[in-house]
Phi, psi and omega in degrees: 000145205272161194284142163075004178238147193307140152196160223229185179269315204033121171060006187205120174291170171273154184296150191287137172317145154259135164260168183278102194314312185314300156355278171292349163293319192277308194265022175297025178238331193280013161259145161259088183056246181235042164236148124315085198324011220221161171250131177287112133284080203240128182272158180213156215238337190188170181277016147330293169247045149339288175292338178285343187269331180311304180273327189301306213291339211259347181274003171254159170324280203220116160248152179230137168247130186244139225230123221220309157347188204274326175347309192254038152284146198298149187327311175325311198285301155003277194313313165293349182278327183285334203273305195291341154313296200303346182248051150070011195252097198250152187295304171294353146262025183233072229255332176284294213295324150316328189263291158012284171312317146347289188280326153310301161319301200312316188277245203006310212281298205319307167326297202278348181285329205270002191246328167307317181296317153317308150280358178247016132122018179090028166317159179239145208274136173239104158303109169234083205257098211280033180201103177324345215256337199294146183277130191248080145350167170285325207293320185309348177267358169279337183264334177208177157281113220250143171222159180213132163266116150214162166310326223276125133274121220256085168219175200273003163247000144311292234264336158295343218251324178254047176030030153264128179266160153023218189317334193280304173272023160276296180286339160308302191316310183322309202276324185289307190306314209290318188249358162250268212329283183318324173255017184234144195262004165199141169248117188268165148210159187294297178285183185259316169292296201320310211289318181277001154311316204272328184281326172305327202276348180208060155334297181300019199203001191280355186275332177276033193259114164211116170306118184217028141079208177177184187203195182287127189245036163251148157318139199275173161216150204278151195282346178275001174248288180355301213267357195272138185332132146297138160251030192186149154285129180232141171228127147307127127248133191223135159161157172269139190097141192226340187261335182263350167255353153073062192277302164335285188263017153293331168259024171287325183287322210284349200278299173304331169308296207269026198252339200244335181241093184303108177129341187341104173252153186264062207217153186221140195216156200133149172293097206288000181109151197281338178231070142299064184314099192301313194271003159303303195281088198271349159248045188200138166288134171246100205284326206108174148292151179223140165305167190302325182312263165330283170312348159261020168298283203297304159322339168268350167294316236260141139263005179203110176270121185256107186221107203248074195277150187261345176218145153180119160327292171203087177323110173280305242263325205285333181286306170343261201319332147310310179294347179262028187062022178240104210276145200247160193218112193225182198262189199218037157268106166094244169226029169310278173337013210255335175261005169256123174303118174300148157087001205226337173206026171134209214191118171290135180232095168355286227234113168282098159243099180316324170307302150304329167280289177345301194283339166267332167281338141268009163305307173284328191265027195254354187214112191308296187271089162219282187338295176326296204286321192303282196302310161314338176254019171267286210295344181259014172244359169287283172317284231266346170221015144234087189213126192351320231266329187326293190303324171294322159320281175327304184311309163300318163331277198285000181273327191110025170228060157330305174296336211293148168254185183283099180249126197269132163124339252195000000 
């Protein structure tokens, strides 16, 4: 398969990292029993990566999560960023000013790293940074060993799908090179495709390139509610952009569905985007955006989840919907497939063919005990192989601490 082309697990989740023994040889001195001897910085842009800093923290020395987004810019700046949304004036179309802003977070963020550092008595950082865009300076290598997560691959159907052009996304690509890649000592990413994407755009960078999977931001739930009888047939969609999630032909599929399963319901919840014809979509319920609460309300509801996105980096929402025991039936674009197993906790649908998702979707909802083995194999294969503590695993592995475990209190 061509570098950068869909592609799904079938029948496999992807394999667990091997480290690099050499690797692990030179730093097998920065571990201490079953902690990591370092102090954890980890930046976040938004509250995205909660639960990971969360499994990270308890395995270091000392962790600090430092809040790196436009959020921790002074109220002025705040207040004007909101003023220029509102007149349709966005940022991702302002890449100096943005980069600007950017380089402001950076010096603030620096002030408090050199002083968190200070306080641990000059201990040495392991830099972890949840957002590709923070300018990872050379300098940044004087204080710490820098790793950075991200999805984002800079090809041209990022930049179609999330409307940057021309000069504009030329100096983005620039900048992720010139000021992440090159200067970090591992680039992670979530998905399998996303790494190998990422490797293309920079060969000369692919060994710090590595997929270290990902897990649920929803409230966990215990298997006897995950697993509990439905009392309706439901098929879920979530996601925000309703045209980059590919809403338009889910209800095309819900249209052939409900010709077969009587009582069927259809619903998408979510932001659809300002020119998105809502009222074009006559066989789905439109939930809207919904709070967490609610949405996972509604995931205990669900008996199929359906997400036909034309472009993602690493469909999260598709594990969500698994840890709540619900199996999923998704498109094989970027690396949303990468946690269902075909035939076995839902179903990759190659090809947008309505015909062929319809048919697969009724494969699961047509029969009560099918319904049942689908959703008990989503959900132990959702607990055993996708879950925040993985990835923190994976993470660790490649920082040269393998062993560390989790210590609760910390």
């Amino acid at each position: 398969m061509s570098v950068g082309a869909s592609r799904g697990s079938f029948g496999k989740s992807p394999p667990r990292l091997r480290p690099n023994l050499e690797i692990l040889s030179a730093r097998s001195r920065l571990c201490k029993g079953r902690r990591m001897d370092d102090v954890l910085i980890f930046f976040a842009s938004n509250r995205k990566g909660d639960e990971l800093f969360r499994e990270l923290a308890g395995r270091f020395h000392k962790s600090h999560y430092v809040a790196t987004g436009y959020a921790s810019l002074p109220a002025p700046y705040r207040i004007a960023l909101r003023l220029l949304n509102r007149v349709g004036l966005h940022l991702k179309d302002r890449p100096r000013l943005d980069y600007r802003l950017r380089l402001s977070i950076a010096r603030r963020t620096r002030a408090r790293v050199e002083q968190l550092l200070k306080e641990a008595d000059g201990g040495r950082a392991q830099l972890l940074s949840w957002h590709c865009l923070f300018p990872v300076t050379p300098d940044w290598r004087e204080l710490a060993r820098v790793s950075v997560i991200s999805d984002v691959p800079m090809t041209e159907d990022y930049f179609k799908h999330f409307g940057i052009r021309g000069a504009e996304a030329r100096s983005l690509r620039e900048r992720i090179r010139a000021t992440t890649v090159e200067n970090c000592e591992n680039f992670f990413t979530h998905s399998e495709w996303a790494a190998e994407v990422n490797k293309s755009l920079y060969p000369t960078h692919a060994a710090k390139i590595v997929r270290i999977g990902w897990g649920s931001d929803m409230p966990a739930v215990p298997r006897d509610v995950a697993l509990r009888t439905r009392t309706s047939k439901r098929v879920l969609c979530i996601g925000n952009d309703f045209y980059r999630k590919g809403v338009d032909f889910f209800d095309q599929v819900a249209s052939r569905l409900k010709e077969r399963v009587p009582g069927l319901e259809c619903m998408v919840a979510g932001n659809p985007g300002r020119s998105f014809p809502v009222r074009g979509l006559r066989h789905l319920t439109v939930l809207g955006p919904v709070a967490r609460p609610q949405l996972a309300q509604y995931l205990k509801e669900a008996t199929l989840f359906a997400l036909f996105s034309r472009f993602e980096p690493a469909g999260h929402v598709t594990v969500e919907a698994m840890s709540y025991g619900v199996p999923v039936l998704c498109s094989n674009e970027g690396g949303i497939s990468e946690p269902v197993i075909e035939g076995v906790t839902g179903f990759v649908c190659p090809s947008f063919s309505v015909d062929q998702a319809a048919e697969r979707a009724y494969h699961i909802l047509s029969d009560p005990a099918r319904i049942a083995t689908f959703r008990e194999r989503a959900y132990e294969h959702a607990l055993d192989c996708w879950q925040w503590r993985n990835v923190a695993d994976r993470i660790m592995t490649r920082l040269g601490c393998p062993d560390a475990a989790f210590v609760r209190g910390r």
